[in-house]
C-alpha positions as CSV (number, residue, x, y, z in Angstrom):
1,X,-39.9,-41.6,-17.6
2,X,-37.5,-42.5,-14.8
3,X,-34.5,-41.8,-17.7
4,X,-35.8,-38.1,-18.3
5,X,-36.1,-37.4,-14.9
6,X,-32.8,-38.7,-13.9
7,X,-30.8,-36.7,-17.2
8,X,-33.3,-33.5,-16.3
9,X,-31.8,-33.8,-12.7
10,X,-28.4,-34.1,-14.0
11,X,-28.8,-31.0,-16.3
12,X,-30.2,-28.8,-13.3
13,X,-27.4,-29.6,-11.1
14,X,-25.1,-28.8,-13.6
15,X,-26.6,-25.7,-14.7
16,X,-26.7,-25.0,-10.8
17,X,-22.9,-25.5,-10.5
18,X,-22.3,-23.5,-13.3
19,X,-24.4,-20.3,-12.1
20,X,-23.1,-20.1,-8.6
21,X,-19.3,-20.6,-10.3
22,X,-19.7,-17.4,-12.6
23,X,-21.8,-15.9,-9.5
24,X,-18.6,-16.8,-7.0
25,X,-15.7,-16.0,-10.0
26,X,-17.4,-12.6,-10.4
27,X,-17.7,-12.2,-6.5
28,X,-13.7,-13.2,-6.1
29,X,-12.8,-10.5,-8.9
30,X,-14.8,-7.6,-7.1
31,X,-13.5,-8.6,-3.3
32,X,-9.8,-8.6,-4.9
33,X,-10.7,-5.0,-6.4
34,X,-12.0,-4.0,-3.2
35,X,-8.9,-5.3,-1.2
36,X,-6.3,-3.5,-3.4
37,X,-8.4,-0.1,-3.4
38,X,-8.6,-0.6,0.4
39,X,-4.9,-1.2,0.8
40,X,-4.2,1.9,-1.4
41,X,-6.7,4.2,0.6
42,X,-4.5,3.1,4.1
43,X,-1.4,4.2,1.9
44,X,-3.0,7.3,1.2
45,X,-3.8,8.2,4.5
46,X,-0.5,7.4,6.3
47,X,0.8,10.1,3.3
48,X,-1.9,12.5,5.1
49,X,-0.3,12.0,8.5
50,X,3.2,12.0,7.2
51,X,2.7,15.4,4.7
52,X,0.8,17.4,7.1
53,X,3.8,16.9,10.1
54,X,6.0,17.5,7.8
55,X,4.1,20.7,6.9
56,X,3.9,21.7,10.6
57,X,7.6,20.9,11.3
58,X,8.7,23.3,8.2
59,X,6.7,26.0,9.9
60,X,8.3,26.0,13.1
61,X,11.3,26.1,11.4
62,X,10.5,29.1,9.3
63,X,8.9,30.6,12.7
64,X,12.9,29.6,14.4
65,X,14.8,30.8,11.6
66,X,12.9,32.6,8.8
67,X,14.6,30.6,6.1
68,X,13.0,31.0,2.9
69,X,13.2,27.5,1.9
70,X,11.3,26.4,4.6
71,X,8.5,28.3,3.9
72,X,8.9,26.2,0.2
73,X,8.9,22.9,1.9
74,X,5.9,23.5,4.2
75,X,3.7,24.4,0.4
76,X,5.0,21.4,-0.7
77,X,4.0,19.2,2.3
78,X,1.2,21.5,2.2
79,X,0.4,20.0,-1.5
80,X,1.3,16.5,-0.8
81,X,-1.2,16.3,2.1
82,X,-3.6,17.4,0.0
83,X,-3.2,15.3,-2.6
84,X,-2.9,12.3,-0.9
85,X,-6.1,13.1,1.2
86,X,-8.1,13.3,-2.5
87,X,-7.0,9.9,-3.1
88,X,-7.9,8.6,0.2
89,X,-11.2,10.1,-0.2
90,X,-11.7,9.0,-3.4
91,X,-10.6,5.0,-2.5
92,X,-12.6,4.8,0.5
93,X,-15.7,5.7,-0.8
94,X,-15.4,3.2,-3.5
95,X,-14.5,0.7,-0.2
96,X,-16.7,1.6,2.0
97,X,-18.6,5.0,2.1
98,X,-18.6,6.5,5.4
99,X,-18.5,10.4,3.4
100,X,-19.1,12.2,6.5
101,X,-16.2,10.9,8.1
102,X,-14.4,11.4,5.1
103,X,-15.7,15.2,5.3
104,X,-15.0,15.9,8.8
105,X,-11.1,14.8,8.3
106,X,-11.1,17.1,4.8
107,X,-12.3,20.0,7.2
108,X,-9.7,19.5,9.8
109,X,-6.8,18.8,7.3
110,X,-8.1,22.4,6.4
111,X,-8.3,23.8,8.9
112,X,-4.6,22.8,10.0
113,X,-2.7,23.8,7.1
114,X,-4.9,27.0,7.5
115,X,-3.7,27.8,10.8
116,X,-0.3,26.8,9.8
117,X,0.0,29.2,6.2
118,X,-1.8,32.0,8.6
119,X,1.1,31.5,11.6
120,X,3.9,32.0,8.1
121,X,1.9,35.3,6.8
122,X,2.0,37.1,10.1
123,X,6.1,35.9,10.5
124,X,6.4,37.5,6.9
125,X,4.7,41.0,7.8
126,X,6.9,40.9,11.3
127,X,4.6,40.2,13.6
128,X,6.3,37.8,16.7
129,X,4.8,34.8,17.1
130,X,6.0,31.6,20.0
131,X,6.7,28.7,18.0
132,X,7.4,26.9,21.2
133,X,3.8,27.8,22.0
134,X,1.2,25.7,20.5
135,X,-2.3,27.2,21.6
136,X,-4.9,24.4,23.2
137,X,-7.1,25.3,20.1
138,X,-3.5,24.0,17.5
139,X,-3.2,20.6,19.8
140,X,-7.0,19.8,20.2
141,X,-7.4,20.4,16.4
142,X,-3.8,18.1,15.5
143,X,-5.5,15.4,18.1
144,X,-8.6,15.3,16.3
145,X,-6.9,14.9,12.4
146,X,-5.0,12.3,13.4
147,X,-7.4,10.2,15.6
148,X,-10.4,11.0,12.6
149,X,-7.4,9.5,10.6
150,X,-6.3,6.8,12.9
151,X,-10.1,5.5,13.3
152,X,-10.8,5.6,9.2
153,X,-7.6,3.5,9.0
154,X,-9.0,1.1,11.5
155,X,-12.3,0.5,10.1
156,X,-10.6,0.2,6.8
157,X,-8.5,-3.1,7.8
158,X,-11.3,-4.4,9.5
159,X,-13.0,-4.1,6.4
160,X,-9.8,-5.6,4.7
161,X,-10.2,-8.4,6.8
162,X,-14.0,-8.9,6.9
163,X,-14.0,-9.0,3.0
164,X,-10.4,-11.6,2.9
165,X,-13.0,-14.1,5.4
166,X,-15.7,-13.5,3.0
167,X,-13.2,-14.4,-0.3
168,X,-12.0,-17.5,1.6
169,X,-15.7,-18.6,2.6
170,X,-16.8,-17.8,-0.9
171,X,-13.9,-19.9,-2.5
172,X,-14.6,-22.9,0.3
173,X,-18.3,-23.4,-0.4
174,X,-18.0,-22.9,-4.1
175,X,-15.4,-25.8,-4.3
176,X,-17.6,-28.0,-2.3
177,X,-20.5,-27.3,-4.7
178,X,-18.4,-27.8,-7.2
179,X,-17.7,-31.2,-6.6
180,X,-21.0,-32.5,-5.0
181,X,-22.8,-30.9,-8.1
182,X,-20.2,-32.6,-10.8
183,X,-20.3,-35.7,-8.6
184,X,-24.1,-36.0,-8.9
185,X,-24.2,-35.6,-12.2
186,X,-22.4,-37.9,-13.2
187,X,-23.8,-40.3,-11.4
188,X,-26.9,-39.5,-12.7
189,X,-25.4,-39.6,-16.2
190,X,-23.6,-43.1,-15.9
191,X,-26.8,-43.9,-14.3
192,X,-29.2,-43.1,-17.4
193,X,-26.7,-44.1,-19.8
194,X,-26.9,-47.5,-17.9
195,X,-31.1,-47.7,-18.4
196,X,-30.8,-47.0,-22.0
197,X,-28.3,-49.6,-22.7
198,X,-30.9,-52.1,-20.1
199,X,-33.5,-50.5,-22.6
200,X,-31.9,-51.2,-25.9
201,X,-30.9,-55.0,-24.6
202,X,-34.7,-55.2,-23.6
203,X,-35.9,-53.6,-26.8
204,X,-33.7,-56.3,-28.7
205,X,-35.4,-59.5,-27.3
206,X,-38.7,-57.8,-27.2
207,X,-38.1,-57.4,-31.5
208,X,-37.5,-61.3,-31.3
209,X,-40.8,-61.7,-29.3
210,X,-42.5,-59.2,-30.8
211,X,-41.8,-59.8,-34.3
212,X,-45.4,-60.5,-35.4
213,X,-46.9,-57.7,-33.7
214,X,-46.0,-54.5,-35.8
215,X,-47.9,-52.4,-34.5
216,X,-46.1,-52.7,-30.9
217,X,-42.4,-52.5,-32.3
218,X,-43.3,-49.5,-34.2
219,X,-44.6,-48.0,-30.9
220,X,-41.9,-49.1,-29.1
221,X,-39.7,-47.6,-31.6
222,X,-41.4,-44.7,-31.8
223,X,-40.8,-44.0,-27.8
224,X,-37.2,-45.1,-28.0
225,X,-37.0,-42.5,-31.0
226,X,-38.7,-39.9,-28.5
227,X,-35.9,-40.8,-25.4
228,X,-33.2,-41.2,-27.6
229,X,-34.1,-37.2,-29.1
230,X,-35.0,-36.0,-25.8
231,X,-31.4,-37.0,-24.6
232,X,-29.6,-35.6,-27.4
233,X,-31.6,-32.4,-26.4
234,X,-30.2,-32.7,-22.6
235,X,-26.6,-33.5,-23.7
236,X,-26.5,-30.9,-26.3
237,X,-27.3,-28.0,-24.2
238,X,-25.5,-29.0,-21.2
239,X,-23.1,-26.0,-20.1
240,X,-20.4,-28.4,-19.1
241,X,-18.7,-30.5,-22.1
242,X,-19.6,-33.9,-22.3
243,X,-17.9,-36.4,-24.5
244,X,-17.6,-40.3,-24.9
245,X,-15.1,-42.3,-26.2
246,X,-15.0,-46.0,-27.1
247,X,-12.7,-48.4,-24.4
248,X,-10.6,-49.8,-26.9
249,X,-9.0,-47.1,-29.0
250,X,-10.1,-44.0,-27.0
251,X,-11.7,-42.1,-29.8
252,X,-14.2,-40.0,-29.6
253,X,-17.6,-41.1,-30.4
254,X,-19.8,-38.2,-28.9
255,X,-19.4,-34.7,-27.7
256,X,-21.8,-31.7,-27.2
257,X,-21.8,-27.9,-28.9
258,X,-20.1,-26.9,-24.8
259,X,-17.4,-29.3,-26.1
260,X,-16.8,-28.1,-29.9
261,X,-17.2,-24.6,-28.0
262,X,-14.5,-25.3,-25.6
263,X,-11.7,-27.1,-28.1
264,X,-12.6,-25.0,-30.8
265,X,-12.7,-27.9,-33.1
266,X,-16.0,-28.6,-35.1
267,X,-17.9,-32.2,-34.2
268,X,-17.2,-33.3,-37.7
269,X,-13.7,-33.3,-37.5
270,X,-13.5,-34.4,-33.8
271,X,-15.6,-38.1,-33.8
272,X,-13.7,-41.0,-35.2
273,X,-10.2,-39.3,-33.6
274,X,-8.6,-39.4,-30.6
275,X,-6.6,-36.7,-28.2
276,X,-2.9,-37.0,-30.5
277,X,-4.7,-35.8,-33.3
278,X,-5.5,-32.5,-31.6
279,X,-3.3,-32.2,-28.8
280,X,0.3,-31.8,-28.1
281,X,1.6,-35.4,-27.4
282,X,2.9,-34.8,-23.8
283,X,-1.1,-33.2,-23.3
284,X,-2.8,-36.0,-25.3
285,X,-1.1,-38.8,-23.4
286,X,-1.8,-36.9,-20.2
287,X,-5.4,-37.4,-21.1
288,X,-5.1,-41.3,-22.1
289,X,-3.5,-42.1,-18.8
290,X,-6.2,-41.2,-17.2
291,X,-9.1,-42.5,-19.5
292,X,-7.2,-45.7,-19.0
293,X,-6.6,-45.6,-15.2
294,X,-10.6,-45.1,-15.0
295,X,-11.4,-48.0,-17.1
296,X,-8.9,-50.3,-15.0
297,X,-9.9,-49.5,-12.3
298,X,-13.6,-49.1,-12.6
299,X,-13.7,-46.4,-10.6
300,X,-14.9,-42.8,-11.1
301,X,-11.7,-40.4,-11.2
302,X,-12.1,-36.9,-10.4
303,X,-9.0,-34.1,-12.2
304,X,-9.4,-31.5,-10.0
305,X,-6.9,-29.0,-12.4
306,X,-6.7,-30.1,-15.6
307,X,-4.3,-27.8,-18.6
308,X,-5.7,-28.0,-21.8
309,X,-4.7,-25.9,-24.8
310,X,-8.0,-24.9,-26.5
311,X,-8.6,-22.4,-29.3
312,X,-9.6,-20.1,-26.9
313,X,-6.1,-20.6,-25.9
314,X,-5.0,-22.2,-22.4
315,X,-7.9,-23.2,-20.3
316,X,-8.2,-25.5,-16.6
317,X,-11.0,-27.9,-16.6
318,X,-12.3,-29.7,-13.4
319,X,-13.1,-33.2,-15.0
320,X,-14.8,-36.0,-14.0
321,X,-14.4,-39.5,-16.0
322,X,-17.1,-42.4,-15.3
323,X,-16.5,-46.1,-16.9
324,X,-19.2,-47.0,-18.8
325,X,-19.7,-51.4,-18.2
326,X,-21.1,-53.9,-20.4
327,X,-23.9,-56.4,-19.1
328,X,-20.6,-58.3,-18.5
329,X,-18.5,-55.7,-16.7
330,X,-16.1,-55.4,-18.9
331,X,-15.9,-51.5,-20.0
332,X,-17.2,-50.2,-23.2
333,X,-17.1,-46.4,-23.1
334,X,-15.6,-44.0,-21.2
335,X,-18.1,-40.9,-20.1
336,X,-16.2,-37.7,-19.4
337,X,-17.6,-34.7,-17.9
338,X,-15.3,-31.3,-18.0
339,X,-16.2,-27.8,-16.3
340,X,-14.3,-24.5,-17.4
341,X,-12.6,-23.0,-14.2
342,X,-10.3,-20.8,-15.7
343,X,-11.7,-17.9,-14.8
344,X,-12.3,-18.9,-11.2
345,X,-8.5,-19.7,-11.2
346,X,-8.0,-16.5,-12.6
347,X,-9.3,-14.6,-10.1
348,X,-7.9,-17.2,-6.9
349,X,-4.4,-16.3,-8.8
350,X,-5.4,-12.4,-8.6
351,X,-6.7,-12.5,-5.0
352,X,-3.1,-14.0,-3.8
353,X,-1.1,-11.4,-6.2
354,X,-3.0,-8.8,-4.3
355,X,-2.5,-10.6,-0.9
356,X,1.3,-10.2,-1.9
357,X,1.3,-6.8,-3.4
358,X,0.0,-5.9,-0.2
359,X,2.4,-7.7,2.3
360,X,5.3,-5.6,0.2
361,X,3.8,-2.5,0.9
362,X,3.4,-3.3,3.9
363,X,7.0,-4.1,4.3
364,X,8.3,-1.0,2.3
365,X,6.2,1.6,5.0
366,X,8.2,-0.6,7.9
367,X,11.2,0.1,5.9
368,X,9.9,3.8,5.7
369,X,9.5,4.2,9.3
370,X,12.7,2.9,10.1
371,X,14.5,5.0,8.0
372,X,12.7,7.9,9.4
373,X,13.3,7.1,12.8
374,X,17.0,6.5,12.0
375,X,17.3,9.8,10.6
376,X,15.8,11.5,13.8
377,X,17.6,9.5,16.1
378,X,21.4,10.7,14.2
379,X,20.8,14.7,15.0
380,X,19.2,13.4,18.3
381,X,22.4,11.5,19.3
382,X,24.5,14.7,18.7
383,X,22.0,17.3,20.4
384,X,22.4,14.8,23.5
385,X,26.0,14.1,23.1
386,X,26.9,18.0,22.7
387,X,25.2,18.9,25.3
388,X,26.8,16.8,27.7
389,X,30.1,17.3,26.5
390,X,29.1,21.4,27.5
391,X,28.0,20.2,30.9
392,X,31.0,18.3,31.7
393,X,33.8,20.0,30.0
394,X,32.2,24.2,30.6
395,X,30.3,23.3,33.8
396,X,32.2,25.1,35.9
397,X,32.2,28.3,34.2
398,X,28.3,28.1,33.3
399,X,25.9,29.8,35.6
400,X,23.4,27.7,37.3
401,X,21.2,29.0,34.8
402,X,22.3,28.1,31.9
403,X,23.3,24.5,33.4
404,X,19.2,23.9,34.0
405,X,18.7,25.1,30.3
406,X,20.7,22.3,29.2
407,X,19.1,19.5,31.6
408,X,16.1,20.6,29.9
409,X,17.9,19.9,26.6
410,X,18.9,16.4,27.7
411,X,15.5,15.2,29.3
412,X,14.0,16.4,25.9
413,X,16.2,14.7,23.9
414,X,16.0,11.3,26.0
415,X,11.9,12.0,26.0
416,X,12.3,12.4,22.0
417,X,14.1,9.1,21.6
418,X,11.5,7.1,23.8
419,X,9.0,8.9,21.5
420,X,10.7,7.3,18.7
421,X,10.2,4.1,19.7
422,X,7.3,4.3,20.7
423,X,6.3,5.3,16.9
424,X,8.0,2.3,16.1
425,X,6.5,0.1,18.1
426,X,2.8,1.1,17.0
427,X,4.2,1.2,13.2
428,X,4.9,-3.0,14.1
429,X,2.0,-3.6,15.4
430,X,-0.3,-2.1,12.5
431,X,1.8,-4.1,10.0
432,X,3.0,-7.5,11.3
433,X,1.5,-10.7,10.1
434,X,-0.5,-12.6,12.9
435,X,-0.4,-15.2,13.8
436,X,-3.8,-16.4,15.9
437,X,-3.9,-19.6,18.7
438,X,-5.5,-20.0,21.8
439,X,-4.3,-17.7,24.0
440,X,-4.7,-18.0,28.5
441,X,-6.0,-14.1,28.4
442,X,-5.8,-14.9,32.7
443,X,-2.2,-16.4,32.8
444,X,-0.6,-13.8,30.9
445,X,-2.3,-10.9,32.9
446,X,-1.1,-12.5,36.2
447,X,2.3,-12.7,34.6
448,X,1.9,-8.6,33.6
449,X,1.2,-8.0,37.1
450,X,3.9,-9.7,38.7
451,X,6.4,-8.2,36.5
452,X,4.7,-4.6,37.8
453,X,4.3,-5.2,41.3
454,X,8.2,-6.6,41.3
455,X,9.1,-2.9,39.3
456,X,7.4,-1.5,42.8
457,X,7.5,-3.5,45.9
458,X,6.9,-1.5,48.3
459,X,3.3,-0.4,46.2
460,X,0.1,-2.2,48.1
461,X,-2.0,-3.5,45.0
462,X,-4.9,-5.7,44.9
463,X,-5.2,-7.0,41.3
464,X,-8.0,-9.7,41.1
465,X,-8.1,-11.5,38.0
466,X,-11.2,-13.3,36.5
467,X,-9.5,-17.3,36.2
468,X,-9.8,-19.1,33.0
469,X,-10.5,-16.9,30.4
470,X,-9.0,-18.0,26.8
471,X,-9.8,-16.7,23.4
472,X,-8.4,-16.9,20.0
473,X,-6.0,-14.8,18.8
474,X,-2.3,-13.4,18.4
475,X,-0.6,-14.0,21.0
476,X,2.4,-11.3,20.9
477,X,0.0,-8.3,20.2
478,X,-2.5,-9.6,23.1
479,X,0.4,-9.3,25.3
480,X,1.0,-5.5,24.2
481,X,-2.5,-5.2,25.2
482,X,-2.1,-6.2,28.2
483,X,1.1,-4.7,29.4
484,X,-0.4,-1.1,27.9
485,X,-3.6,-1.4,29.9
486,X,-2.7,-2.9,33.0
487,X,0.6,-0.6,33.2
488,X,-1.6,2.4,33.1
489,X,-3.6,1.1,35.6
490,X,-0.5,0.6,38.1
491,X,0.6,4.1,36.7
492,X,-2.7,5.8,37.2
493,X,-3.1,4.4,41.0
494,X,0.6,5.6,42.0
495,X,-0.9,8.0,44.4
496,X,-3.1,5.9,46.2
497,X,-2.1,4.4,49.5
498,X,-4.1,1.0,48.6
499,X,-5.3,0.7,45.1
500,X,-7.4,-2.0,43.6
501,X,-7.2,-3.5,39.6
502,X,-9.2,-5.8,37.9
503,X,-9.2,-7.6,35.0
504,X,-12.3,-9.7,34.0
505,X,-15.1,-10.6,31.6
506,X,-18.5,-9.7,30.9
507,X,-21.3,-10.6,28.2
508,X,-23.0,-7.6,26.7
509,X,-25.8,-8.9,24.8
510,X,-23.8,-11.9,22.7
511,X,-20.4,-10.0,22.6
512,X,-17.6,-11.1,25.1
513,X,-16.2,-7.5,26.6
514,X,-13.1,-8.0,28.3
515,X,-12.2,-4.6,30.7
516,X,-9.5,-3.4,33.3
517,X,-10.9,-1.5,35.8
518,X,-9.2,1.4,38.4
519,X,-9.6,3.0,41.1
520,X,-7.2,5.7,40.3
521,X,-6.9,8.8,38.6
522,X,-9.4,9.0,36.4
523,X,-10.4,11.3,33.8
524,X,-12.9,13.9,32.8
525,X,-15.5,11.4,30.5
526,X,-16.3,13.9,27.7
527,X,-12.6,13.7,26.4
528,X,-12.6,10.0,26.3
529,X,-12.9,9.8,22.9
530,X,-9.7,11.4,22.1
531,X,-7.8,9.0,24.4
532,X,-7.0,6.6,21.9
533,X,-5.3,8.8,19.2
534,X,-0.9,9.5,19.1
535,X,0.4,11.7,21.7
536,X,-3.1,12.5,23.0
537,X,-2.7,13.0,26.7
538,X,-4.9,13.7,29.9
539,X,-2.8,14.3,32.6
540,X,0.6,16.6,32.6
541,X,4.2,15.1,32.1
542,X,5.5,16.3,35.8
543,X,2.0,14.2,37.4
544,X,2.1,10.9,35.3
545,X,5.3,10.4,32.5
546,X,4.1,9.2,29.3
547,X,4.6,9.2,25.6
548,X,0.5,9.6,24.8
549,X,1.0,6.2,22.1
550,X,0.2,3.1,24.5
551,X,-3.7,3.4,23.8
552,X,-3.2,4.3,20.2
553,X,-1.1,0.8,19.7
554,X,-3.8,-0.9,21.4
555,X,-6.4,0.8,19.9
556,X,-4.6,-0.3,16.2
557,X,-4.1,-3.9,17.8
558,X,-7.4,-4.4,18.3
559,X,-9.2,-3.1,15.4
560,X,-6.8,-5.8,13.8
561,X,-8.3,-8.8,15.3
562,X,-12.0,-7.5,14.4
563,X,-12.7,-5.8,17.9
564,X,-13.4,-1.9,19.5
565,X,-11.8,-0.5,22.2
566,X,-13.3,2.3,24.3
567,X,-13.1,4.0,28.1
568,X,-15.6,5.3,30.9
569,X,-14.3,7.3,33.7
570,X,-14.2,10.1,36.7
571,X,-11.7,12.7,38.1
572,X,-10.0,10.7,41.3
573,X,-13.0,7.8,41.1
574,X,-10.8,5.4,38.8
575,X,-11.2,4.2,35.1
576,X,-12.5,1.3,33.0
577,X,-11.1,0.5,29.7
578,X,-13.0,-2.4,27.6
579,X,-12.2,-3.7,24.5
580,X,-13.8,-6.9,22.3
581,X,-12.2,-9.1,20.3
582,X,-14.5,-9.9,17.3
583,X,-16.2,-13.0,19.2
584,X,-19.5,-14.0,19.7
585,X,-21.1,-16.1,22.8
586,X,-22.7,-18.6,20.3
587,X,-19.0,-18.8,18.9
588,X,-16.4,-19.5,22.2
589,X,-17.8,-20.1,25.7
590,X,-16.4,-18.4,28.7
């Protein structure tokens, strides 16, 4: 009794580890399919952005000039935009839904190239149009495509990263059960095969006892019969292969239908013969050095990866071999136990091919954006260095005039090139690899604020600064953070005689929020939403300089790192800008 209960517990752990491997292998395949799609759909929507400036820039240079070709490039552009935006759509709904958003940046990418094919028909039937002009209506409508784009692309690498932590918790735990549920049973195994040997010793003096009493052998037979059936059944049906081999020539002796499946090679023509006889000699005296390093040593001997060449073709097995001991304990058999994990290696191999394929494309759109912003910054150089060249060689004979028009050329062209880097800079930080640590959140503000009060010393600023606050994560972008929020908080408070700033911490339900808090400018609440997208801007140029990116880098920085970002505020009462990090209170304390 104790024998089938021990095998039947062998059997259902077994069968267990098998189920949740296919479960997990079929898991892993779908998260890498979901990954890849996901990486594509952020692809497609940087296309979107890219297309539809483009689109925008060929119009005001059709409204400038009234080439013809522009008016080709913008329909291209036009096209491309379009295009791209279908393939978005259609990834991210396989990713992750979220149709209405989806719908509400189809409408404005409408609406846009609308506005912009309408501005070429009326240039085309002569009527004037400003194309240094944009109307509030063209800017709001710009701001609200790329933030509706800017906040899909967010969610979508959150959801990247969500799904990687998944994979990797997935793989973790199904490795573990993996072993604990081999390990048990073959314990279990090596532990029944050891009661029927005790049994079939016993039975054997109990025939020299016994011999008078026929009627008890035959019984006893009869139940031996019964044990010895019932354990065949177990073995045979077993989803793992199971095989034995004798100790002295290594041959094998037994093997279930998982086995013949496996090898490909029918029982009758496997028992009696060892490994050479099947395997490649290199293969089969892989497998013999370790059959014999188990029954030297005594020991159990887990193969965590083991090649085999199969009629299926190449498989990996995770194997476990158990020494089988006399009464004596010298070893008589050698038990081995071998699970199929090909396809779970499959699928690992698959996940990091996709990890990779990603990390290149990520690389090629840095590539992209360099090469963009070198191309702008060449005709920039020579708008700047013209210009002037004018101003100091034709000063003199320039009216005062014309000698303002072309300051206004050159504070353009040096706003342009801080623009550009500013692109830059928020292209890095949506696409470096990070690195997370603990980071002193309080020690690097206080060095932030130094560096800011030192840029104005004769500014009187209060910044208090909650103590001791660490978290984990990457330290360089954190830093970004940082300088973007508390530098708009010195900015903001310029006009104030005595301004206050405050950096701190505080638990909203079980999230840590950390915020930086003004008593400056402020802002009019119902357009706080549309603070966080490129070039989106509250407050005019000539009150408070700006390139509009800073909050859309740290917005991107901190969707990275699994967190939100938002703002509360009031005309002249100050600001507060919070953003999480992706922790929990149960997860890091204070």
């Amino acid at each position: 009794m104790r024998n089938s209960t021990g095998f039947a517990l062998a059997i259902a752990a077994a069968i267990a580890v098998a189920a949740y491997g296919y479960s997990t292998t079929d898991v892993l395949v779908a998260t890498t399919r979901d990954i890849e799609r996901t990486h594509r759909a952020i692809e497609a929507f940087d296309e979107v952005l890219v297309a539809s400036s483009v689109a925008g820039g060929a119009r005001r240079s059709y409204l400038l000039g009234g080439e013809g070709a522009e008016i080709q490039k913008f329909e291209v552009a036009a096209d491309e935009s379009r295009e791209a935006l279908a393939r978005a759509r259609a990834l991210s709904l396989e990713a992750f839904g979220r149709e209405d958003r989806l719908d509400r940046v189809d409408r404005l990418l409408r609406e846009r190239l609308d506005d912009l094919s309408e501005s070429i028909d009326l240039r085309r039937r002569g009527v004037a149009s400003d194309p240094q002009a944009p109307t509030r209506a063209e800017l709001d409508l710009v701001s609200s495509l790329r933030s509706e784009i800017i906040d899909t692309i967010g969610d979508l690498q959150r959801l990247v990263l969500e799904r990687e932590a998944k994979t990797a918790r997935s793989a973790a735990l199904t490795k573990v059960a993996d072993i604990v549920g081999m390990a048990v049973s073959a314990l279990l195994l090596a532990w029944v095969f050891g009661r029927l040997r005790s049994e079939n010793a016993q039975r054997r003096r109990s025939e020299d006892d016994l011999r008078g009493s026929q009627a008890s052998l035959a019984k006893a037979m009869e139940a031996m019969d019964q044990a010895t059936r019932f354990l065949d059944s177990m073995i045979e049906n077993l989803p793992a292969m199971v095989f034995v081999k004798d100790a002295e020539a290594l041959r094998f002796e037994r093997i279930n239908q998982a086995g013949e499946k496996l090898l490909g090679v029918a029982r009758a023509d496997l028992l009696g013969k060892s490994d050479h006889d099947f395997f490649p000699r290199e293969q089969a005296e892989f497998f013999q050095n370790k059959d014999r390093e188990t029954l030297r040593r005594g020991v159990v001997v887990d193969i965590p990866e083991e090649p085999i060449q199969t009629g299926q073709g190449r498989r990996w097995l995770y194997t476990r071999k158990v020494p089988l001991l006399a009464a004596d304990g010298t070893p008589r058999h050698l038990l081995g136990i071998s699970m199929d994990i090909t396809e779970r290696k499959q699928a690992a191999e698959q996940l990091r091919l996709a990890k990779e394929g990603s990390e290149v494309a990520n690389r090629d759109l840095e590539a992209f954006a360099y090469s963009v912003a070198h191309d702008l910054r060449a005709p920039l150089r020579s708008i700047d260095g013209f210009t002037r060249a004018i101003v100091e060689d034709c000063g003199a004979v320039i009216p005062i005039v014309g000698r303002g028009h072309l300051q206004r050329v050159l504070g353009a062209t040096q706003r342009m090139s801080v623009i550009i880097d500013d692109l830059l800079s928020l292209s890095r930080v949506s696409r470096a690899a990070m690195h997370l640590q603990t980071v002193d959140l309080s020690a690097m503000a206080e060095e932030t604020a130094e560096a800011l009060r030192q840029a104005e010393p004769t500014r009187v600023v209060d910044v208090r600064i909650q103590p001791a606050l660490q978290t984990r994560a990457d330290a360089g972008l954190l830093r970004i953070v940082l300088d973007n929020l508390l530098g708009n908080a010195f900015k903001f408070t310029g006009k104030r005689p005595q301004a206050t700033i405050e950096f701190g911490l505080s638990i909203e339900g079980r999230e840590r929020v950390y915020f930086v808090r003004d008593d400056g400018a402020g802002f009019d609440s119902q357009y706080a939403s549309k603070l966080f997208g490129a070039f989106q801007r509250l407050h005019t140029e000539r009150d408070f300089p700006g390139t509009g990116i800073g909050l859309a880098t740290v917005h991107r920085i901190v969707s990275r790192h699994g967190g939100r970002v938002w703002a509360d505020g009031q005309v002249d009462r100050g600001a507060t800008f919070s953003f999480t990090l992706g922790e929990r209170v149960a997860d890091s304390a204070s």
